[in-house]
Backbone as JSON, one array per atom type, in Angstrom:
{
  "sequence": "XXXXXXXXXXXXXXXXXXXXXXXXXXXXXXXXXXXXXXXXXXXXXXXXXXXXXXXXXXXXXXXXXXXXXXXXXXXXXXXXXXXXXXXXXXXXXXXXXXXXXXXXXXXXXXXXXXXXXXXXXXXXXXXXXXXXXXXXXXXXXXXXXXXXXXXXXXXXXXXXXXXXXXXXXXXXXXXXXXXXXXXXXXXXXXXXXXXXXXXXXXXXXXXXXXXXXXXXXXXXXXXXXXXXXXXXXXXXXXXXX",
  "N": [[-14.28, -3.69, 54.86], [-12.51, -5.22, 52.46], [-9.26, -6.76, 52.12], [-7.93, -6.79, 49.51], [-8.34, -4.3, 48.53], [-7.42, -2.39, 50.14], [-3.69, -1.3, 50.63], [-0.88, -2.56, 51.65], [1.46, -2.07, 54.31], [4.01, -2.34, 53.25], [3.8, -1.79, 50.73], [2.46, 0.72, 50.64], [4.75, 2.06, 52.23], [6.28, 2.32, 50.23], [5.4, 3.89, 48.03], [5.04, 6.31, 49.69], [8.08, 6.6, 49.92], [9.18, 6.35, 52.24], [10.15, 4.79, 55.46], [9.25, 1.38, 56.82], [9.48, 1.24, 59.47], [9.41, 4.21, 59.98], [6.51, 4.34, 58.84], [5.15, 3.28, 60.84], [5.82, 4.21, 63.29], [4.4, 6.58, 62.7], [1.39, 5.9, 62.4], [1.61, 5.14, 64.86], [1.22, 7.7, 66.33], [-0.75, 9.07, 65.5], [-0.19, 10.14, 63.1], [-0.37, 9.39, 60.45], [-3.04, 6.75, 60.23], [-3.58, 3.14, 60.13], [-5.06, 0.58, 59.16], [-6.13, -2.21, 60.29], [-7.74, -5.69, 59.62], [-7.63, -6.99, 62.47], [-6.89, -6.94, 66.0], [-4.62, -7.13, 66.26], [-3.21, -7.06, 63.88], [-2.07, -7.12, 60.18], [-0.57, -4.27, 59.27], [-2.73, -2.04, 57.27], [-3.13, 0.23, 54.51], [-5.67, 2.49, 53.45], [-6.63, 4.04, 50.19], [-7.85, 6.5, 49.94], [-7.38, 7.69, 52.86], [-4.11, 8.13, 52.39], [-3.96, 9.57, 50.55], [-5.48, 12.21, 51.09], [-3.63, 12.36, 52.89], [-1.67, 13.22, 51.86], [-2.14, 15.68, 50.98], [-2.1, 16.91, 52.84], [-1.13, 19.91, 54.14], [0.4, 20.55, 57.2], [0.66, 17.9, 57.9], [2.42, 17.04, 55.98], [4.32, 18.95, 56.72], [5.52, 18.25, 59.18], [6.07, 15.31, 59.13], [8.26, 15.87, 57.59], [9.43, 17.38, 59.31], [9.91, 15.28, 61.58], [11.92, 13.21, 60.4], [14.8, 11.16, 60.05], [16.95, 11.65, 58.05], [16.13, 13.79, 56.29], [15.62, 14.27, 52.93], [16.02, 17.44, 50.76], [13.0, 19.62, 51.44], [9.79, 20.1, 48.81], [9.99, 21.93, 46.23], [8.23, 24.0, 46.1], [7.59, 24.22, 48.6], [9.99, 25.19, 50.31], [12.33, 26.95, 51.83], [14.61, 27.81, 51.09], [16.6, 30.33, 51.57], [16.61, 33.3, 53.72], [16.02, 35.09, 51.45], [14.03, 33.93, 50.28], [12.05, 33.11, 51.76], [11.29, 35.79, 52.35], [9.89, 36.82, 50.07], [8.19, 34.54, 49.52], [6.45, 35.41, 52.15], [5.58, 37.52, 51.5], [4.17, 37.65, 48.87], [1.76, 35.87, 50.52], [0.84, 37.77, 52.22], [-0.61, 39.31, 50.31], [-2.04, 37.49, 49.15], [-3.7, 37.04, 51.46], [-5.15, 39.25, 51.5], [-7.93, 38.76, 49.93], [-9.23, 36.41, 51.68], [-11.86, 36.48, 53.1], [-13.74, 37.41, 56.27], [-11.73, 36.7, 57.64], [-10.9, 37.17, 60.59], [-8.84, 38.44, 61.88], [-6.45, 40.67, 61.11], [-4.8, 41.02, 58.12], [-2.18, 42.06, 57.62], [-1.36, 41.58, 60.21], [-1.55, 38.95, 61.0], [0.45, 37.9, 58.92], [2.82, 38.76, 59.87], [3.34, 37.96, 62.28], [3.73, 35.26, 61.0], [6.03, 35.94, 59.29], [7.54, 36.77, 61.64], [7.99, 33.95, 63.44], [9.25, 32.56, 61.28], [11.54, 34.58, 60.57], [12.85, 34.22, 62.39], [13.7, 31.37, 62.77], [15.75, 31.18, 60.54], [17.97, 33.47, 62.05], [18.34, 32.36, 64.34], [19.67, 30.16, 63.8], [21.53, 30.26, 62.26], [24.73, 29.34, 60.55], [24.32, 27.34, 61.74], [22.89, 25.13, 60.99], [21.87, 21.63, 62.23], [21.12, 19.86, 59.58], [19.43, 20.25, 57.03], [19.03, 22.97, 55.7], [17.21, 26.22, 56.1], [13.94, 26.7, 55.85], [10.38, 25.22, 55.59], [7.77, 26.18, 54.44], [4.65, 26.31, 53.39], [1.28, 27.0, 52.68], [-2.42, 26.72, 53.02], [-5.1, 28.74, 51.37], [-7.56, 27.64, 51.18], [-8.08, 26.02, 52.63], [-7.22, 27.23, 55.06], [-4.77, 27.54, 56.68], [-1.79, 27.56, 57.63], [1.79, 26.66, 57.43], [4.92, 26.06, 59.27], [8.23, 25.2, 59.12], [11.19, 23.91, 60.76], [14.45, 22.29, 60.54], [16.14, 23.22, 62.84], [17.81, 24.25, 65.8], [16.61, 24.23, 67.58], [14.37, 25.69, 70.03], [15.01, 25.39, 72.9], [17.75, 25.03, 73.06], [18.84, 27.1, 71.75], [17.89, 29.55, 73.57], [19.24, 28.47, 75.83], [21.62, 30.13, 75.53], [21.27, 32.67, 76.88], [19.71, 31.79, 78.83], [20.89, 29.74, 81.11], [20.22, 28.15, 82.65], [17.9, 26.73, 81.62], [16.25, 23.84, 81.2], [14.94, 21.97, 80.36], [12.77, 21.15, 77.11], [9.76, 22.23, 77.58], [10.17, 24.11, 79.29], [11.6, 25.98, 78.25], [9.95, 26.81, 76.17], [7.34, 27.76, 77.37], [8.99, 30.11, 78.4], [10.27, 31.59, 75.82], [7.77, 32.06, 75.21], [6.26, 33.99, 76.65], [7.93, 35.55, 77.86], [10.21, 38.38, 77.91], [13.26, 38.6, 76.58], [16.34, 39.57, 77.46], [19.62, 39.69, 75.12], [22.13, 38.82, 73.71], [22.38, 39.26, 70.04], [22.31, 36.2, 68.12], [20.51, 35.41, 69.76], [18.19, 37.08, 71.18], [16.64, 37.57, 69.65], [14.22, 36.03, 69.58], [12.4, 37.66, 71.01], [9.87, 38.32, 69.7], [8.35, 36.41, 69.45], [6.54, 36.67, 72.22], [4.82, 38.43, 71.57], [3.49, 37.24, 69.31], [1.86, 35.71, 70.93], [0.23, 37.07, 72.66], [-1.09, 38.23, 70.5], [-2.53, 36.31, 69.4], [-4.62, 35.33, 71.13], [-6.29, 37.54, 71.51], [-7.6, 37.24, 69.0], [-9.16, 35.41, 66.06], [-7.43, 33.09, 65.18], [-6.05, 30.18, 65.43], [-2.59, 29.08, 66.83], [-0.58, 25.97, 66.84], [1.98, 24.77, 68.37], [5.46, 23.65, 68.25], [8.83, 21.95, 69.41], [11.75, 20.61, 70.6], [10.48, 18.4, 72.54], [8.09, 19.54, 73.32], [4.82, 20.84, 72.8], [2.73, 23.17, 71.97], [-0.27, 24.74, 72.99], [-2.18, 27.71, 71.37], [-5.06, 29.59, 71.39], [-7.77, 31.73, 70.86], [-8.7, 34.18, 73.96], [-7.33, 32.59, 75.5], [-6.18, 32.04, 78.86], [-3.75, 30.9, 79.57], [-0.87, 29.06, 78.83], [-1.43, 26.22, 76.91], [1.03, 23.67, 77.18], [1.61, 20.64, 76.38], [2.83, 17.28, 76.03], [5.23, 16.06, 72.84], [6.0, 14.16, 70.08], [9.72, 13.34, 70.39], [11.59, 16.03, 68.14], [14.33, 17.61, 66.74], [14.45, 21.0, 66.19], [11.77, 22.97, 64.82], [8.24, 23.6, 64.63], [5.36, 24.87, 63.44], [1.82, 26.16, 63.08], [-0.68, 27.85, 61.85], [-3.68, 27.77, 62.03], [-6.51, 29.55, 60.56]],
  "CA": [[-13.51, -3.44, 53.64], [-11.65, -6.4, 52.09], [-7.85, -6.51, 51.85], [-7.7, -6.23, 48.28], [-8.7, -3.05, 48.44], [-6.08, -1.7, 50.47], [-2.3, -0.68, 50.36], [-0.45, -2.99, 52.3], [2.18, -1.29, 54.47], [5.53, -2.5, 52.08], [3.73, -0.74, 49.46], [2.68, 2.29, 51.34], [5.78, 2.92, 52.36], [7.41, 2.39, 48.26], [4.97, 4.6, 47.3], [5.76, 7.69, 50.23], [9.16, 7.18, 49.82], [9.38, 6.33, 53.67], [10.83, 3.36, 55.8], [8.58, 0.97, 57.38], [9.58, 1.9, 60.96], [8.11, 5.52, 59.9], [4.63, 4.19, 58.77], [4.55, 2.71, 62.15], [5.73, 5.68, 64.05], [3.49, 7.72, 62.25], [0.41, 5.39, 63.17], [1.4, 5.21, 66.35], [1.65, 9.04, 66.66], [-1.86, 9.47, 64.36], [0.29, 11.02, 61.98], [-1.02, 8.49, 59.23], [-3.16, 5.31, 60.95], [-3.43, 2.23, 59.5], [-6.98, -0.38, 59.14], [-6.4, -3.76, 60.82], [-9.02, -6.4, 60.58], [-7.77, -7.81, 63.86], [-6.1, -6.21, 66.34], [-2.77, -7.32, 66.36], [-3.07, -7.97, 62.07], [-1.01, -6.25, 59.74], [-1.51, -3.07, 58.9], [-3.03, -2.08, 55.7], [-3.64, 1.8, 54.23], [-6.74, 3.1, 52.94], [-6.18, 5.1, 49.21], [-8.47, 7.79, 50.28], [-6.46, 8.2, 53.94], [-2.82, 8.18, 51.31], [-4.86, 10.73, 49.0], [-5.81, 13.01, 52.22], [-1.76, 13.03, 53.48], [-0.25, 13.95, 50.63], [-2.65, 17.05, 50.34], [-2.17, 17.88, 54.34], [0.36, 19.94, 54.73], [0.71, 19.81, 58.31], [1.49, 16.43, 58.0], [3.42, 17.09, 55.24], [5.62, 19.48, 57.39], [5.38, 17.51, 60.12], [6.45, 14.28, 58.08], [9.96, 16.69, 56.87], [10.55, 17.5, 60.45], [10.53, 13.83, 62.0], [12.29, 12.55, 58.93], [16.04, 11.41, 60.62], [17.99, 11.84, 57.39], [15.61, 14.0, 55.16], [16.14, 15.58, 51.95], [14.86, 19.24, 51.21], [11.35, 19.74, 51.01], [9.56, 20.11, 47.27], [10.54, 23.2, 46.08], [7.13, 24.63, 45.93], [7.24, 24.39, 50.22], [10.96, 25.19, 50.46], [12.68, 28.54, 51.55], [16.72, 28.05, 51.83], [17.36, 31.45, 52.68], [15.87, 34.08, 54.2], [15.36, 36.22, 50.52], [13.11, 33.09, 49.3], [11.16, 33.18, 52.63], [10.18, 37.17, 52.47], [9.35, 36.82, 48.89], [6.86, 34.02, 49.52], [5.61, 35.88, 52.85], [4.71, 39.18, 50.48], [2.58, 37.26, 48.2], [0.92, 35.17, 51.39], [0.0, 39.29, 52.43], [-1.5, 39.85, 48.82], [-3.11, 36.65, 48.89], [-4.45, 36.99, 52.57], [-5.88, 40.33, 51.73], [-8.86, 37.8, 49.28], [-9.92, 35.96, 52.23], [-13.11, 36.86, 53.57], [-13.79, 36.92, 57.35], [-10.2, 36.52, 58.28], [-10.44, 37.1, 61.49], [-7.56, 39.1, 62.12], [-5.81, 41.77, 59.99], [-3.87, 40.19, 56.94], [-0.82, 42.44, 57.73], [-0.58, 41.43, 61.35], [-1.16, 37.56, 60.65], [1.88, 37.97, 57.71], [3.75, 40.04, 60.88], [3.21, 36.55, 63.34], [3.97, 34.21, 60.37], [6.98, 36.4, 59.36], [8.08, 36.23, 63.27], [8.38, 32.41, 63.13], [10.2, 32.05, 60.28], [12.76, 34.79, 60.68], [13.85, 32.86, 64.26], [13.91, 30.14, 62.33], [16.79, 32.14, 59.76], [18.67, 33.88, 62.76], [18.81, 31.09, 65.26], [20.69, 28.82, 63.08], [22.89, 30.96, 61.13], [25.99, 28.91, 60.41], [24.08, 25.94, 62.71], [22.11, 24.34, 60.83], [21.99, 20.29, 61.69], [21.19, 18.74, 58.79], [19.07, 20.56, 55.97], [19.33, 24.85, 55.98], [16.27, 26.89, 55.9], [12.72, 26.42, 56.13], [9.24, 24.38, 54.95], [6.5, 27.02, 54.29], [3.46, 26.46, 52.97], [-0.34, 27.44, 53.38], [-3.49, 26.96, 51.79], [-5.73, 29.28, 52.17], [-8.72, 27.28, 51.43], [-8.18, 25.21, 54.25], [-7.09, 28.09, 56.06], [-3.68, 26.59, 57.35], [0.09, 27.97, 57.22], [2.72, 25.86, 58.36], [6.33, 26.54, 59.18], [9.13, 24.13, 60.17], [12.77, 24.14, 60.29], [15.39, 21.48, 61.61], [17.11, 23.43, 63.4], [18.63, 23.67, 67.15], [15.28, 24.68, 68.65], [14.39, 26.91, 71.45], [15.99, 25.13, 73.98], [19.95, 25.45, 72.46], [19.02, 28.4, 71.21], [17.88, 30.52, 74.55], [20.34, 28.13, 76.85], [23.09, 30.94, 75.37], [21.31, 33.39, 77.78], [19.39, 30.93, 80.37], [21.8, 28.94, 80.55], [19.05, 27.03, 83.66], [16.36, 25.91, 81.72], [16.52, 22.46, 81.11], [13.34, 21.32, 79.57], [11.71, 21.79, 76.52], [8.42, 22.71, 77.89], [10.06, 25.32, 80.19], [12.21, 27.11, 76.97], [9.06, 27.25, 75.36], [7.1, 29.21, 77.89], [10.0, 31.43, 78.57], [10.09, 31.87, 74.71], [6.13, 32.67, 74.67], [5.77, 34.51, 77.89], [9.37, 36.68, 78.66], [10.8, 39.45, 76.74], [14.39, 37.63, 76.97], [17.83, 40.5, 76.64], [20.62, 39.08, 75.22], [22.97, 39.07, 72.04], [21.83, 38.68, 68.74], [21.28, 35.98, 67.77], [19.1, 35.19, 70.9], [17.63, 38.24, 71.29], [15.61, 37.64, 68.58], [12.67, 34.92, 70.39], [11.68, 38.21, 71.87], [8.74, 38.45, 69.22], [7.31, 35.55, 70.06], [5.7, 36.71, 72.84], [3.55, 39.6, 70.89], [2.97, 36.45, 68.69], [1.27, 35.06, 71.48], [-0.44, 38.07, 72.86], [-2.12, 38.25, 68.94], [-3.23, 34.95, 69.09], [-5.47, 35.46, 72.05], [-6.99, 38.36, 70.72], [-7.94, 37.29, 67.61], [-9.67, 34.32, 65.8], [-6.35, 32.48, 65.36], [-4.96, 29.46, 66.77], [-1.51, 28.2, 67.16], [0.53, 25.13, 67.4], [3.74, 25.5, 67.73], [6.74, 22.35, 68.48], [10.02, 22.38, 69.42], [11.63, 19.36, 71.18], [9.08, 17.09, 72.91], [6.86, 20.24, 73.93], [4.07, 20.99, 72.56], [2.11, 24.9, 72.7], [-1.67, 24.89, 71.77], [-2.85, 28.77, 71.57], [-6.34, 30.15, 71.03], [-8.88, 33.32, 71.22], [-9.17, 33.82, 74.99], [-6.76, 31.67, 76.71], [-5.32, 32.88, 79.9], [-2.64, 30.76, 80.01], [-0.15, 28.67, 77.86], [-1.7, 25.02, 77.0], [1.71, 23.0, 77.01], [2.05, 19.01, 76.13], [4.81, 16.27, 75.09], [5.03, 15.8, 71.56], [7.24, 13.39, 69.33], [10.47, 14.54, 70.18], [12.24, 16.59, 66.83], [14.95, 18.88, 66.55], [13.98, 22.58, 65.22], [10.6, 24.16, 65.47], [7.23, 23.56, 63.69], [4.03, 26.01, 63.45], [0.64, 25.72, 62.18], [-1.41, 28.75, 62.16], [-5.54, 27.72, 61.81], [-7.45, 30.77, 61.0]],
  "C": [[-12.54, -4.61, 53.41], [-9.94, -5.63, 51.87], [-7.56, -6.2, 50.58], [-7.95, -4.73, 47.68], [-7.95, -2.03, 49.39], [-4.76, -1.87, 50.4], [-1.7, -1.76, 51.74], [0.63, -2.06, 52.7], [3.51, -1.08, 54.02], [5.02, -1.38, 51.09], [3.29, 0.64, 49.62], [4.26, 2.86, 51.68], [6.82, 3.42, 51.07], [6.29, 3.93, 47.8], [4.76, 6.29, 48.19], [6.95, 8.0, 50.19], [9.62, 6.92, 51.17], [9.73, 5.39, 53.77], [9.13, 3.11, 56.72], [8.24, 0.97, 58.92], [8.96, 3.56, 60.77], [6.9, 5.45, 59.76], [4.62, 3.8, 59.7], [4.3, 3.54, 63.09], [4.13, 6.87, 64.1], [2.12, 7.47, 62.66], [0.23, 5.08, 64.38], [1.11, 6.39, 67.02], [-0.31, 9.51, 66.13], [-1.56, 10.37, 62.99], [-1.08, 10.55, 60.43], [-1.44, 7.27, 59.65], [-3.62, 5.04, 59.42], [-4.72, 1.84, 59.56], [-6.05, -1.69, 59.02], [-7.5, -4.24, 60.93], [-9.07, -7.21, 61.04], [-6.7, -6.98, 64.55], [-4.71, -5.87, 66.52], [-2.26, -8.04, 64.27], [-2.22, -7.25, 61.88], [-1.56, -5.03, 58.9], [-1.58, -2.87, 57.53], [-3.33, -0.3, 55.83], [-4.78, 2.08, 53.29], [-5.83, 3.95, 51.3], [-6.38, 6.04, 49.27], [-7.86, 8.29, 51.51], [-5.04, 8.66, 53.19], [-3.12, 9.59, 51.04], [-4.43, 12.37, 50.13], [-4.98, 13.98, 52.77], [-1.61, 13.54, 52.9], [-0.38, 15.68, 50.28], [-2.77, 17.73, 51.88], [-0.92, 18.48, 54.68], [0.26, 20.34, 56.45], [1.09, 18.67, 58.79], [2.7, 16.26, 56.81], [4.76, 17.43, 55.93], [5.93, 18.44, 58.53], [6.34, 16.06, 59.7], [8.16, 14.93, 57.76], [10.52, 16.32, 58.22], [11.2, 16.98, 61.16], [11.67, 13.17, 61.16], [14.13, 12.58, 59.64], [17.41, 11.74, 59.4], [16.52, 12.36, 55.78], [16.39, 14.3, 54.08], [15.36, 16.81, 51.78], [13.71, 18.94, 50.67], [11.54, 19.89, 49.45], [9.61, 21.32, 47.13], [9.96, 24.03, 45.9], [7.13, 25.15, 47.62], [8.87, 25.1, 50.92], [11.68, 26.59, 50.14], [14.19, 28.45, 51.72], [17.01, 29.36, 52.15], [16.32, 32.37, 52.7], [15.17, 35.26, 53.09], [13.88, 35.2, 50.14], [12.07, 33.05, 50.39], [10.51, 34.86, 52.45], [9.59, 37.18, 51.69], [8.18, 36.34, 49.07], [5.97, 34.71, 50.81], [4.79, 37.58, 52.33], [3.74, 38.43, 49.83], [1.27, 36.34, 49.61], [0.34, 36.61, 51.95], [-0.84, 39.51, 51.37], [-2.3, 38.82, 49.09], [-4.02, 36.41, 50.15], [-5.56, 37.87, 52.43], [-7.37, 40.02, 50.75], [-9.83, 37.54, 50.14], [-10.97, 36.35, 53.11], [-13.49, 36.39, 54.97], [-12.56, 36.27, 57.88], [-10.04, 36.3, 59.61], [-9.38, 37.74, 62.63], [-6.72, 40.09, 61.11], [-4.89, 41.17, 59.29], [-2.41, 40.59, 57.6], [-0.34, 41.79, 59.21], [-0.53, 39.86, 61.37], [-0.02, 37.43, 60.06], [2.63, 38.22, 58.86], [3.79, 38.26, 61.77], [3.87, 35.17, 62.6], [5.8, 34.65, 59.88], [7.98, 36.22, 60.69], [9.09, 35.05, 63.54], [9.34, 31.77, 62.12], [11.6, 33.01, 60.13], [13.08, 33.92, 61.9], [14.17, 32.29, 63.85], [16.11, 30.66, 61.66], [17.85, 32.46, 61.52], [19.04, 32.92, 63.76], [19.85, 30.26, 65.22], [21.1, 29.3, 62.05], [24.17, 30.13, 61.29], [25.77, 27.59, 61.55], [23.33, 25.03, 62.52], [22.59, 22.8, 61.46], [22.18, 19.55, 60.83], [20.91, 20.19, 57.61], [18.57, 21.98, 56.39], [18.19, 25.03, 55.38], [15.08, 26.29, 56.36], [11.65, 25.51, 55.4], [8.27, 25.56, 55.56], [5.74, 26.68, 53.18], [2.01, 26.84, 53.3], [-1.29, 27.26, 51.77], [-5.16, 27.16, 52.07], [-7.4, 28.68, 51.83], [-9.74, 26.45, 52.23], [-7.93, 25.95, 55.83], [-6.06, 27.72, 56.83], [-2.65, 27.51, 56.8], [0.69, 27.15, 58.12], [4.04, 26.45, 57.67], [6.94, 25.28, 60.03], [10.33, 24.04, 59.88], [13.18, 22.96, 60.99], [16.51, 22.1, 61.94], [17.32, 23.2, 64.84], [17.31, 23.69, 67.95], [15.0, 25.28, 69.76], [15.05, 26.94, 72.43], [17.52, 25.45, 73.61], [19.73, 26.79, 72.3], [19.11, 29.53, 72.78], [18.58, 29.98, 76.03], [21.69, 29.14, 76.79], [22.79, 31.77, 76.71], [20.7, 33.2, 78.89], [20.18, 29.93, 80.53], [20.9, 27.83, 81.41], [18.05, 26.22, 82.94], [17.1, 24.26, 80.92], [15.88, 21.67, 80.47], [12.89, 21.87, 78.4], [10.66, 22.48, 76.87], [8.89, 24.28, 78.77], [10.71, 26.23, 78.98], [10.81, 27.37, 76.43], [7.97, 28.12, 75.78], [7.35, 30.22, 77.72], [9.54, 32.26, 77.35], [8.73, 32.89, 74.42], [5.31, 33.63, 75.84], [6.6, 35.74, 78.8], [9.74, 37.63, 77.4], [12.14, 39.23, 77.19], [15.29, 39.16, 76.23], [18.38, 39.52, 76.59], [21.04, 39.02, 74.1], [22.91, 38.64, 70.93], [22.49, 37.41, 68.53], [19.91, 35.92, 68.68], [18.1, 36.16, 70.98], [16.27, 38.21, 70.39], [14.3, 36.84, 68.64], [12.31, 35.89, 70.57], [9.99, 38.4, 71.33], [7.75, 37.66, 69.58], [6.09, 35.6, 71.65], [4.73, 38.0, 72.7], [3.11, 38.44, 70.31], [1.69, 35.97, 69.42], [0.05, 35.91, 72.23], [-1.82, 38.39, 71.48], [-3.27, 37.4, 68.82], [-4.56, 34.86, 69.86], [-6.21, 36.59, 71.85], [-7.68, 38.52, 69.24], [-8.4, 35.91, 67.15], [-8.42, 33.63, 65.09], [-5.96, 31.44, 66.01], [-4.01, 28.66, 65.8], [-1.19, 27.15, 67.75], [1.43, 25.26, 66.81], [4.54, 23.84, 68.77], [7.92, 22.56, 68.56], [10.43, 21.05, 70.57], [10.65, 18.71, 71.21], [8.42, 17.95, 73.11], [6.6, 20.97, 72.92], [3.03, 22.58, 72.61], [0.23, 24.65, 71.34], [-1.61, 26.47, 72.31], [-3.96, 29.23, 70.88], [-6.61, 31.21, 71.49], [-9.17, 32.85, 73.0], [-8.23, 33.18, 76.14], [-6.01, 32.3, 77.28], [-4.09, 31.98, 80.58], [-1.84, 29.63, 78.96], [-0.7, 26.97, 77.8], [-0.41, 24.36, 76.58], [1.91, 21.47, 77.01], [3.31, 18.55, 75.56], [4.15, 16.51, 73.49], [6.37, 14.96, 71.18], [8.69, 14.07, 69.25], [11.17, 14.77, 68.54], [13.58, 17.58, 67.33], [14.32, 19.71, 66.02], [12.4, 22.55, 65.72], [9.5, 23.83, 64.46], [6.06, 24.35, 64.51], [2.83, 25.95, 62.71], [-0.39, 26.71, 62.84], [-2.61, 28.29, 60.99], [-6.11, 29.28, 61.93], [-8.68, 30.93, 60.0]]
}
């Protein structure tokens, strides 16, 4: 493919709106790669890879959550408070109850996706970081929901009543594996581990983010697949079904 025919990375980044240290990140990460033709050239972007992003949300959310001084999501993906999140999770029940071969019962998917996004709400009441509320979207013809907040993330959050764990990767077990007492707000992770119980019973899979660790879950698995990931503040989710 000749150069003239791709997006150099100055003008990729004018035309996401991003810095040039993010298109790099992001190709370093596979968020969004690049087409060098040499290995150490300069990177260039495809129109049809551009095209692809813009319409993934998972990388969309994903893209918010890295983002060190975002602004709020587009106001189509964007729940500031917890009335604008139930609202859109009632019609994502109406519009689940369409899809054919689901996989799983509409109401209890809505019940898992609901889950995730109140935590999100109660966690970080009066704590947000930066930008308050959530990034929800889904589309169900891709079969995707994503959720992502910048907030404190599992770890701050369930250090009120472990005060031991130390690691991302180990809060996020705990999170997906303990039925945790302890005073509202905390108290409130405890769902997450029916979430996870669902997931494995059902044609469903989860990723879920929070610091640097990583949670794959699928139909079947007998035990928690945990990896690094780019670290973030707050929490991202991406239910495939």
């Amino acid at each position: 493919m000749k150069n003239d025919t791709l997006l150099s990375i100055g003008a990729t980044a004018k035309f996401l709106g991003v810095s040039l240290q993010t298109l790099r990140r992001w190709d370093n990460t596979g968020i969004l790669k690049s087409f060098r033709v040499a290995p150490r050239g300069k990177r260039f972007y495809k129109p049809q890879d551009i095209k692809i992003f813009l319409h993934d949300l998972p990388a969309i959310g994903w893209k918010w959550a890295l983002e060190p001084l975002p602004s709020e999501p587009v106001q189509d993906f964007y729940c500031p408070t917890s009335d604008v999140f139930i609202a859109r999770l009632t019609r994502l029940e109406n519009d689940l109850q369409t899809v054919a071969d689901l996989g799983i019962h509409h109401s209890l998917l809505t019940s898992m996706v609901g889950e995730i996004g109140d935590n999100s709400y109660a966690h970080n009441l009066g704590n947000w970081p930066d930008i308050l509320g959530i990034f929800f979207a889904y589309d169900l013809n891709k079969r995707v929901i994503v959720l992502a907040d910048r907030g404190r993330g599992i770890l701050k959050t369930l250090q009120f009543v472990r005060p031991g764990l130390s690691s991302h990767a180990e809060a996020l077990k705990v999170a997906f594996t303990e039925i945790i007492s302890g005073r509202f707000p905390e108290r409130r992770g405890n769902g997450l581990k029916s979430v996870a119980q669902n997931i494995v019973t059902s044609d469903v899979r989860l990723t879920f983010r929070t610091g640097n660790a990583e949670l794959n879950l699928k139909k079947e698995d007998s035990a928690l697949n945990i990896t690094e990931c780019e670290i973030f503040h707050g929490c991202f989710a991406v239910f495939n079904f």
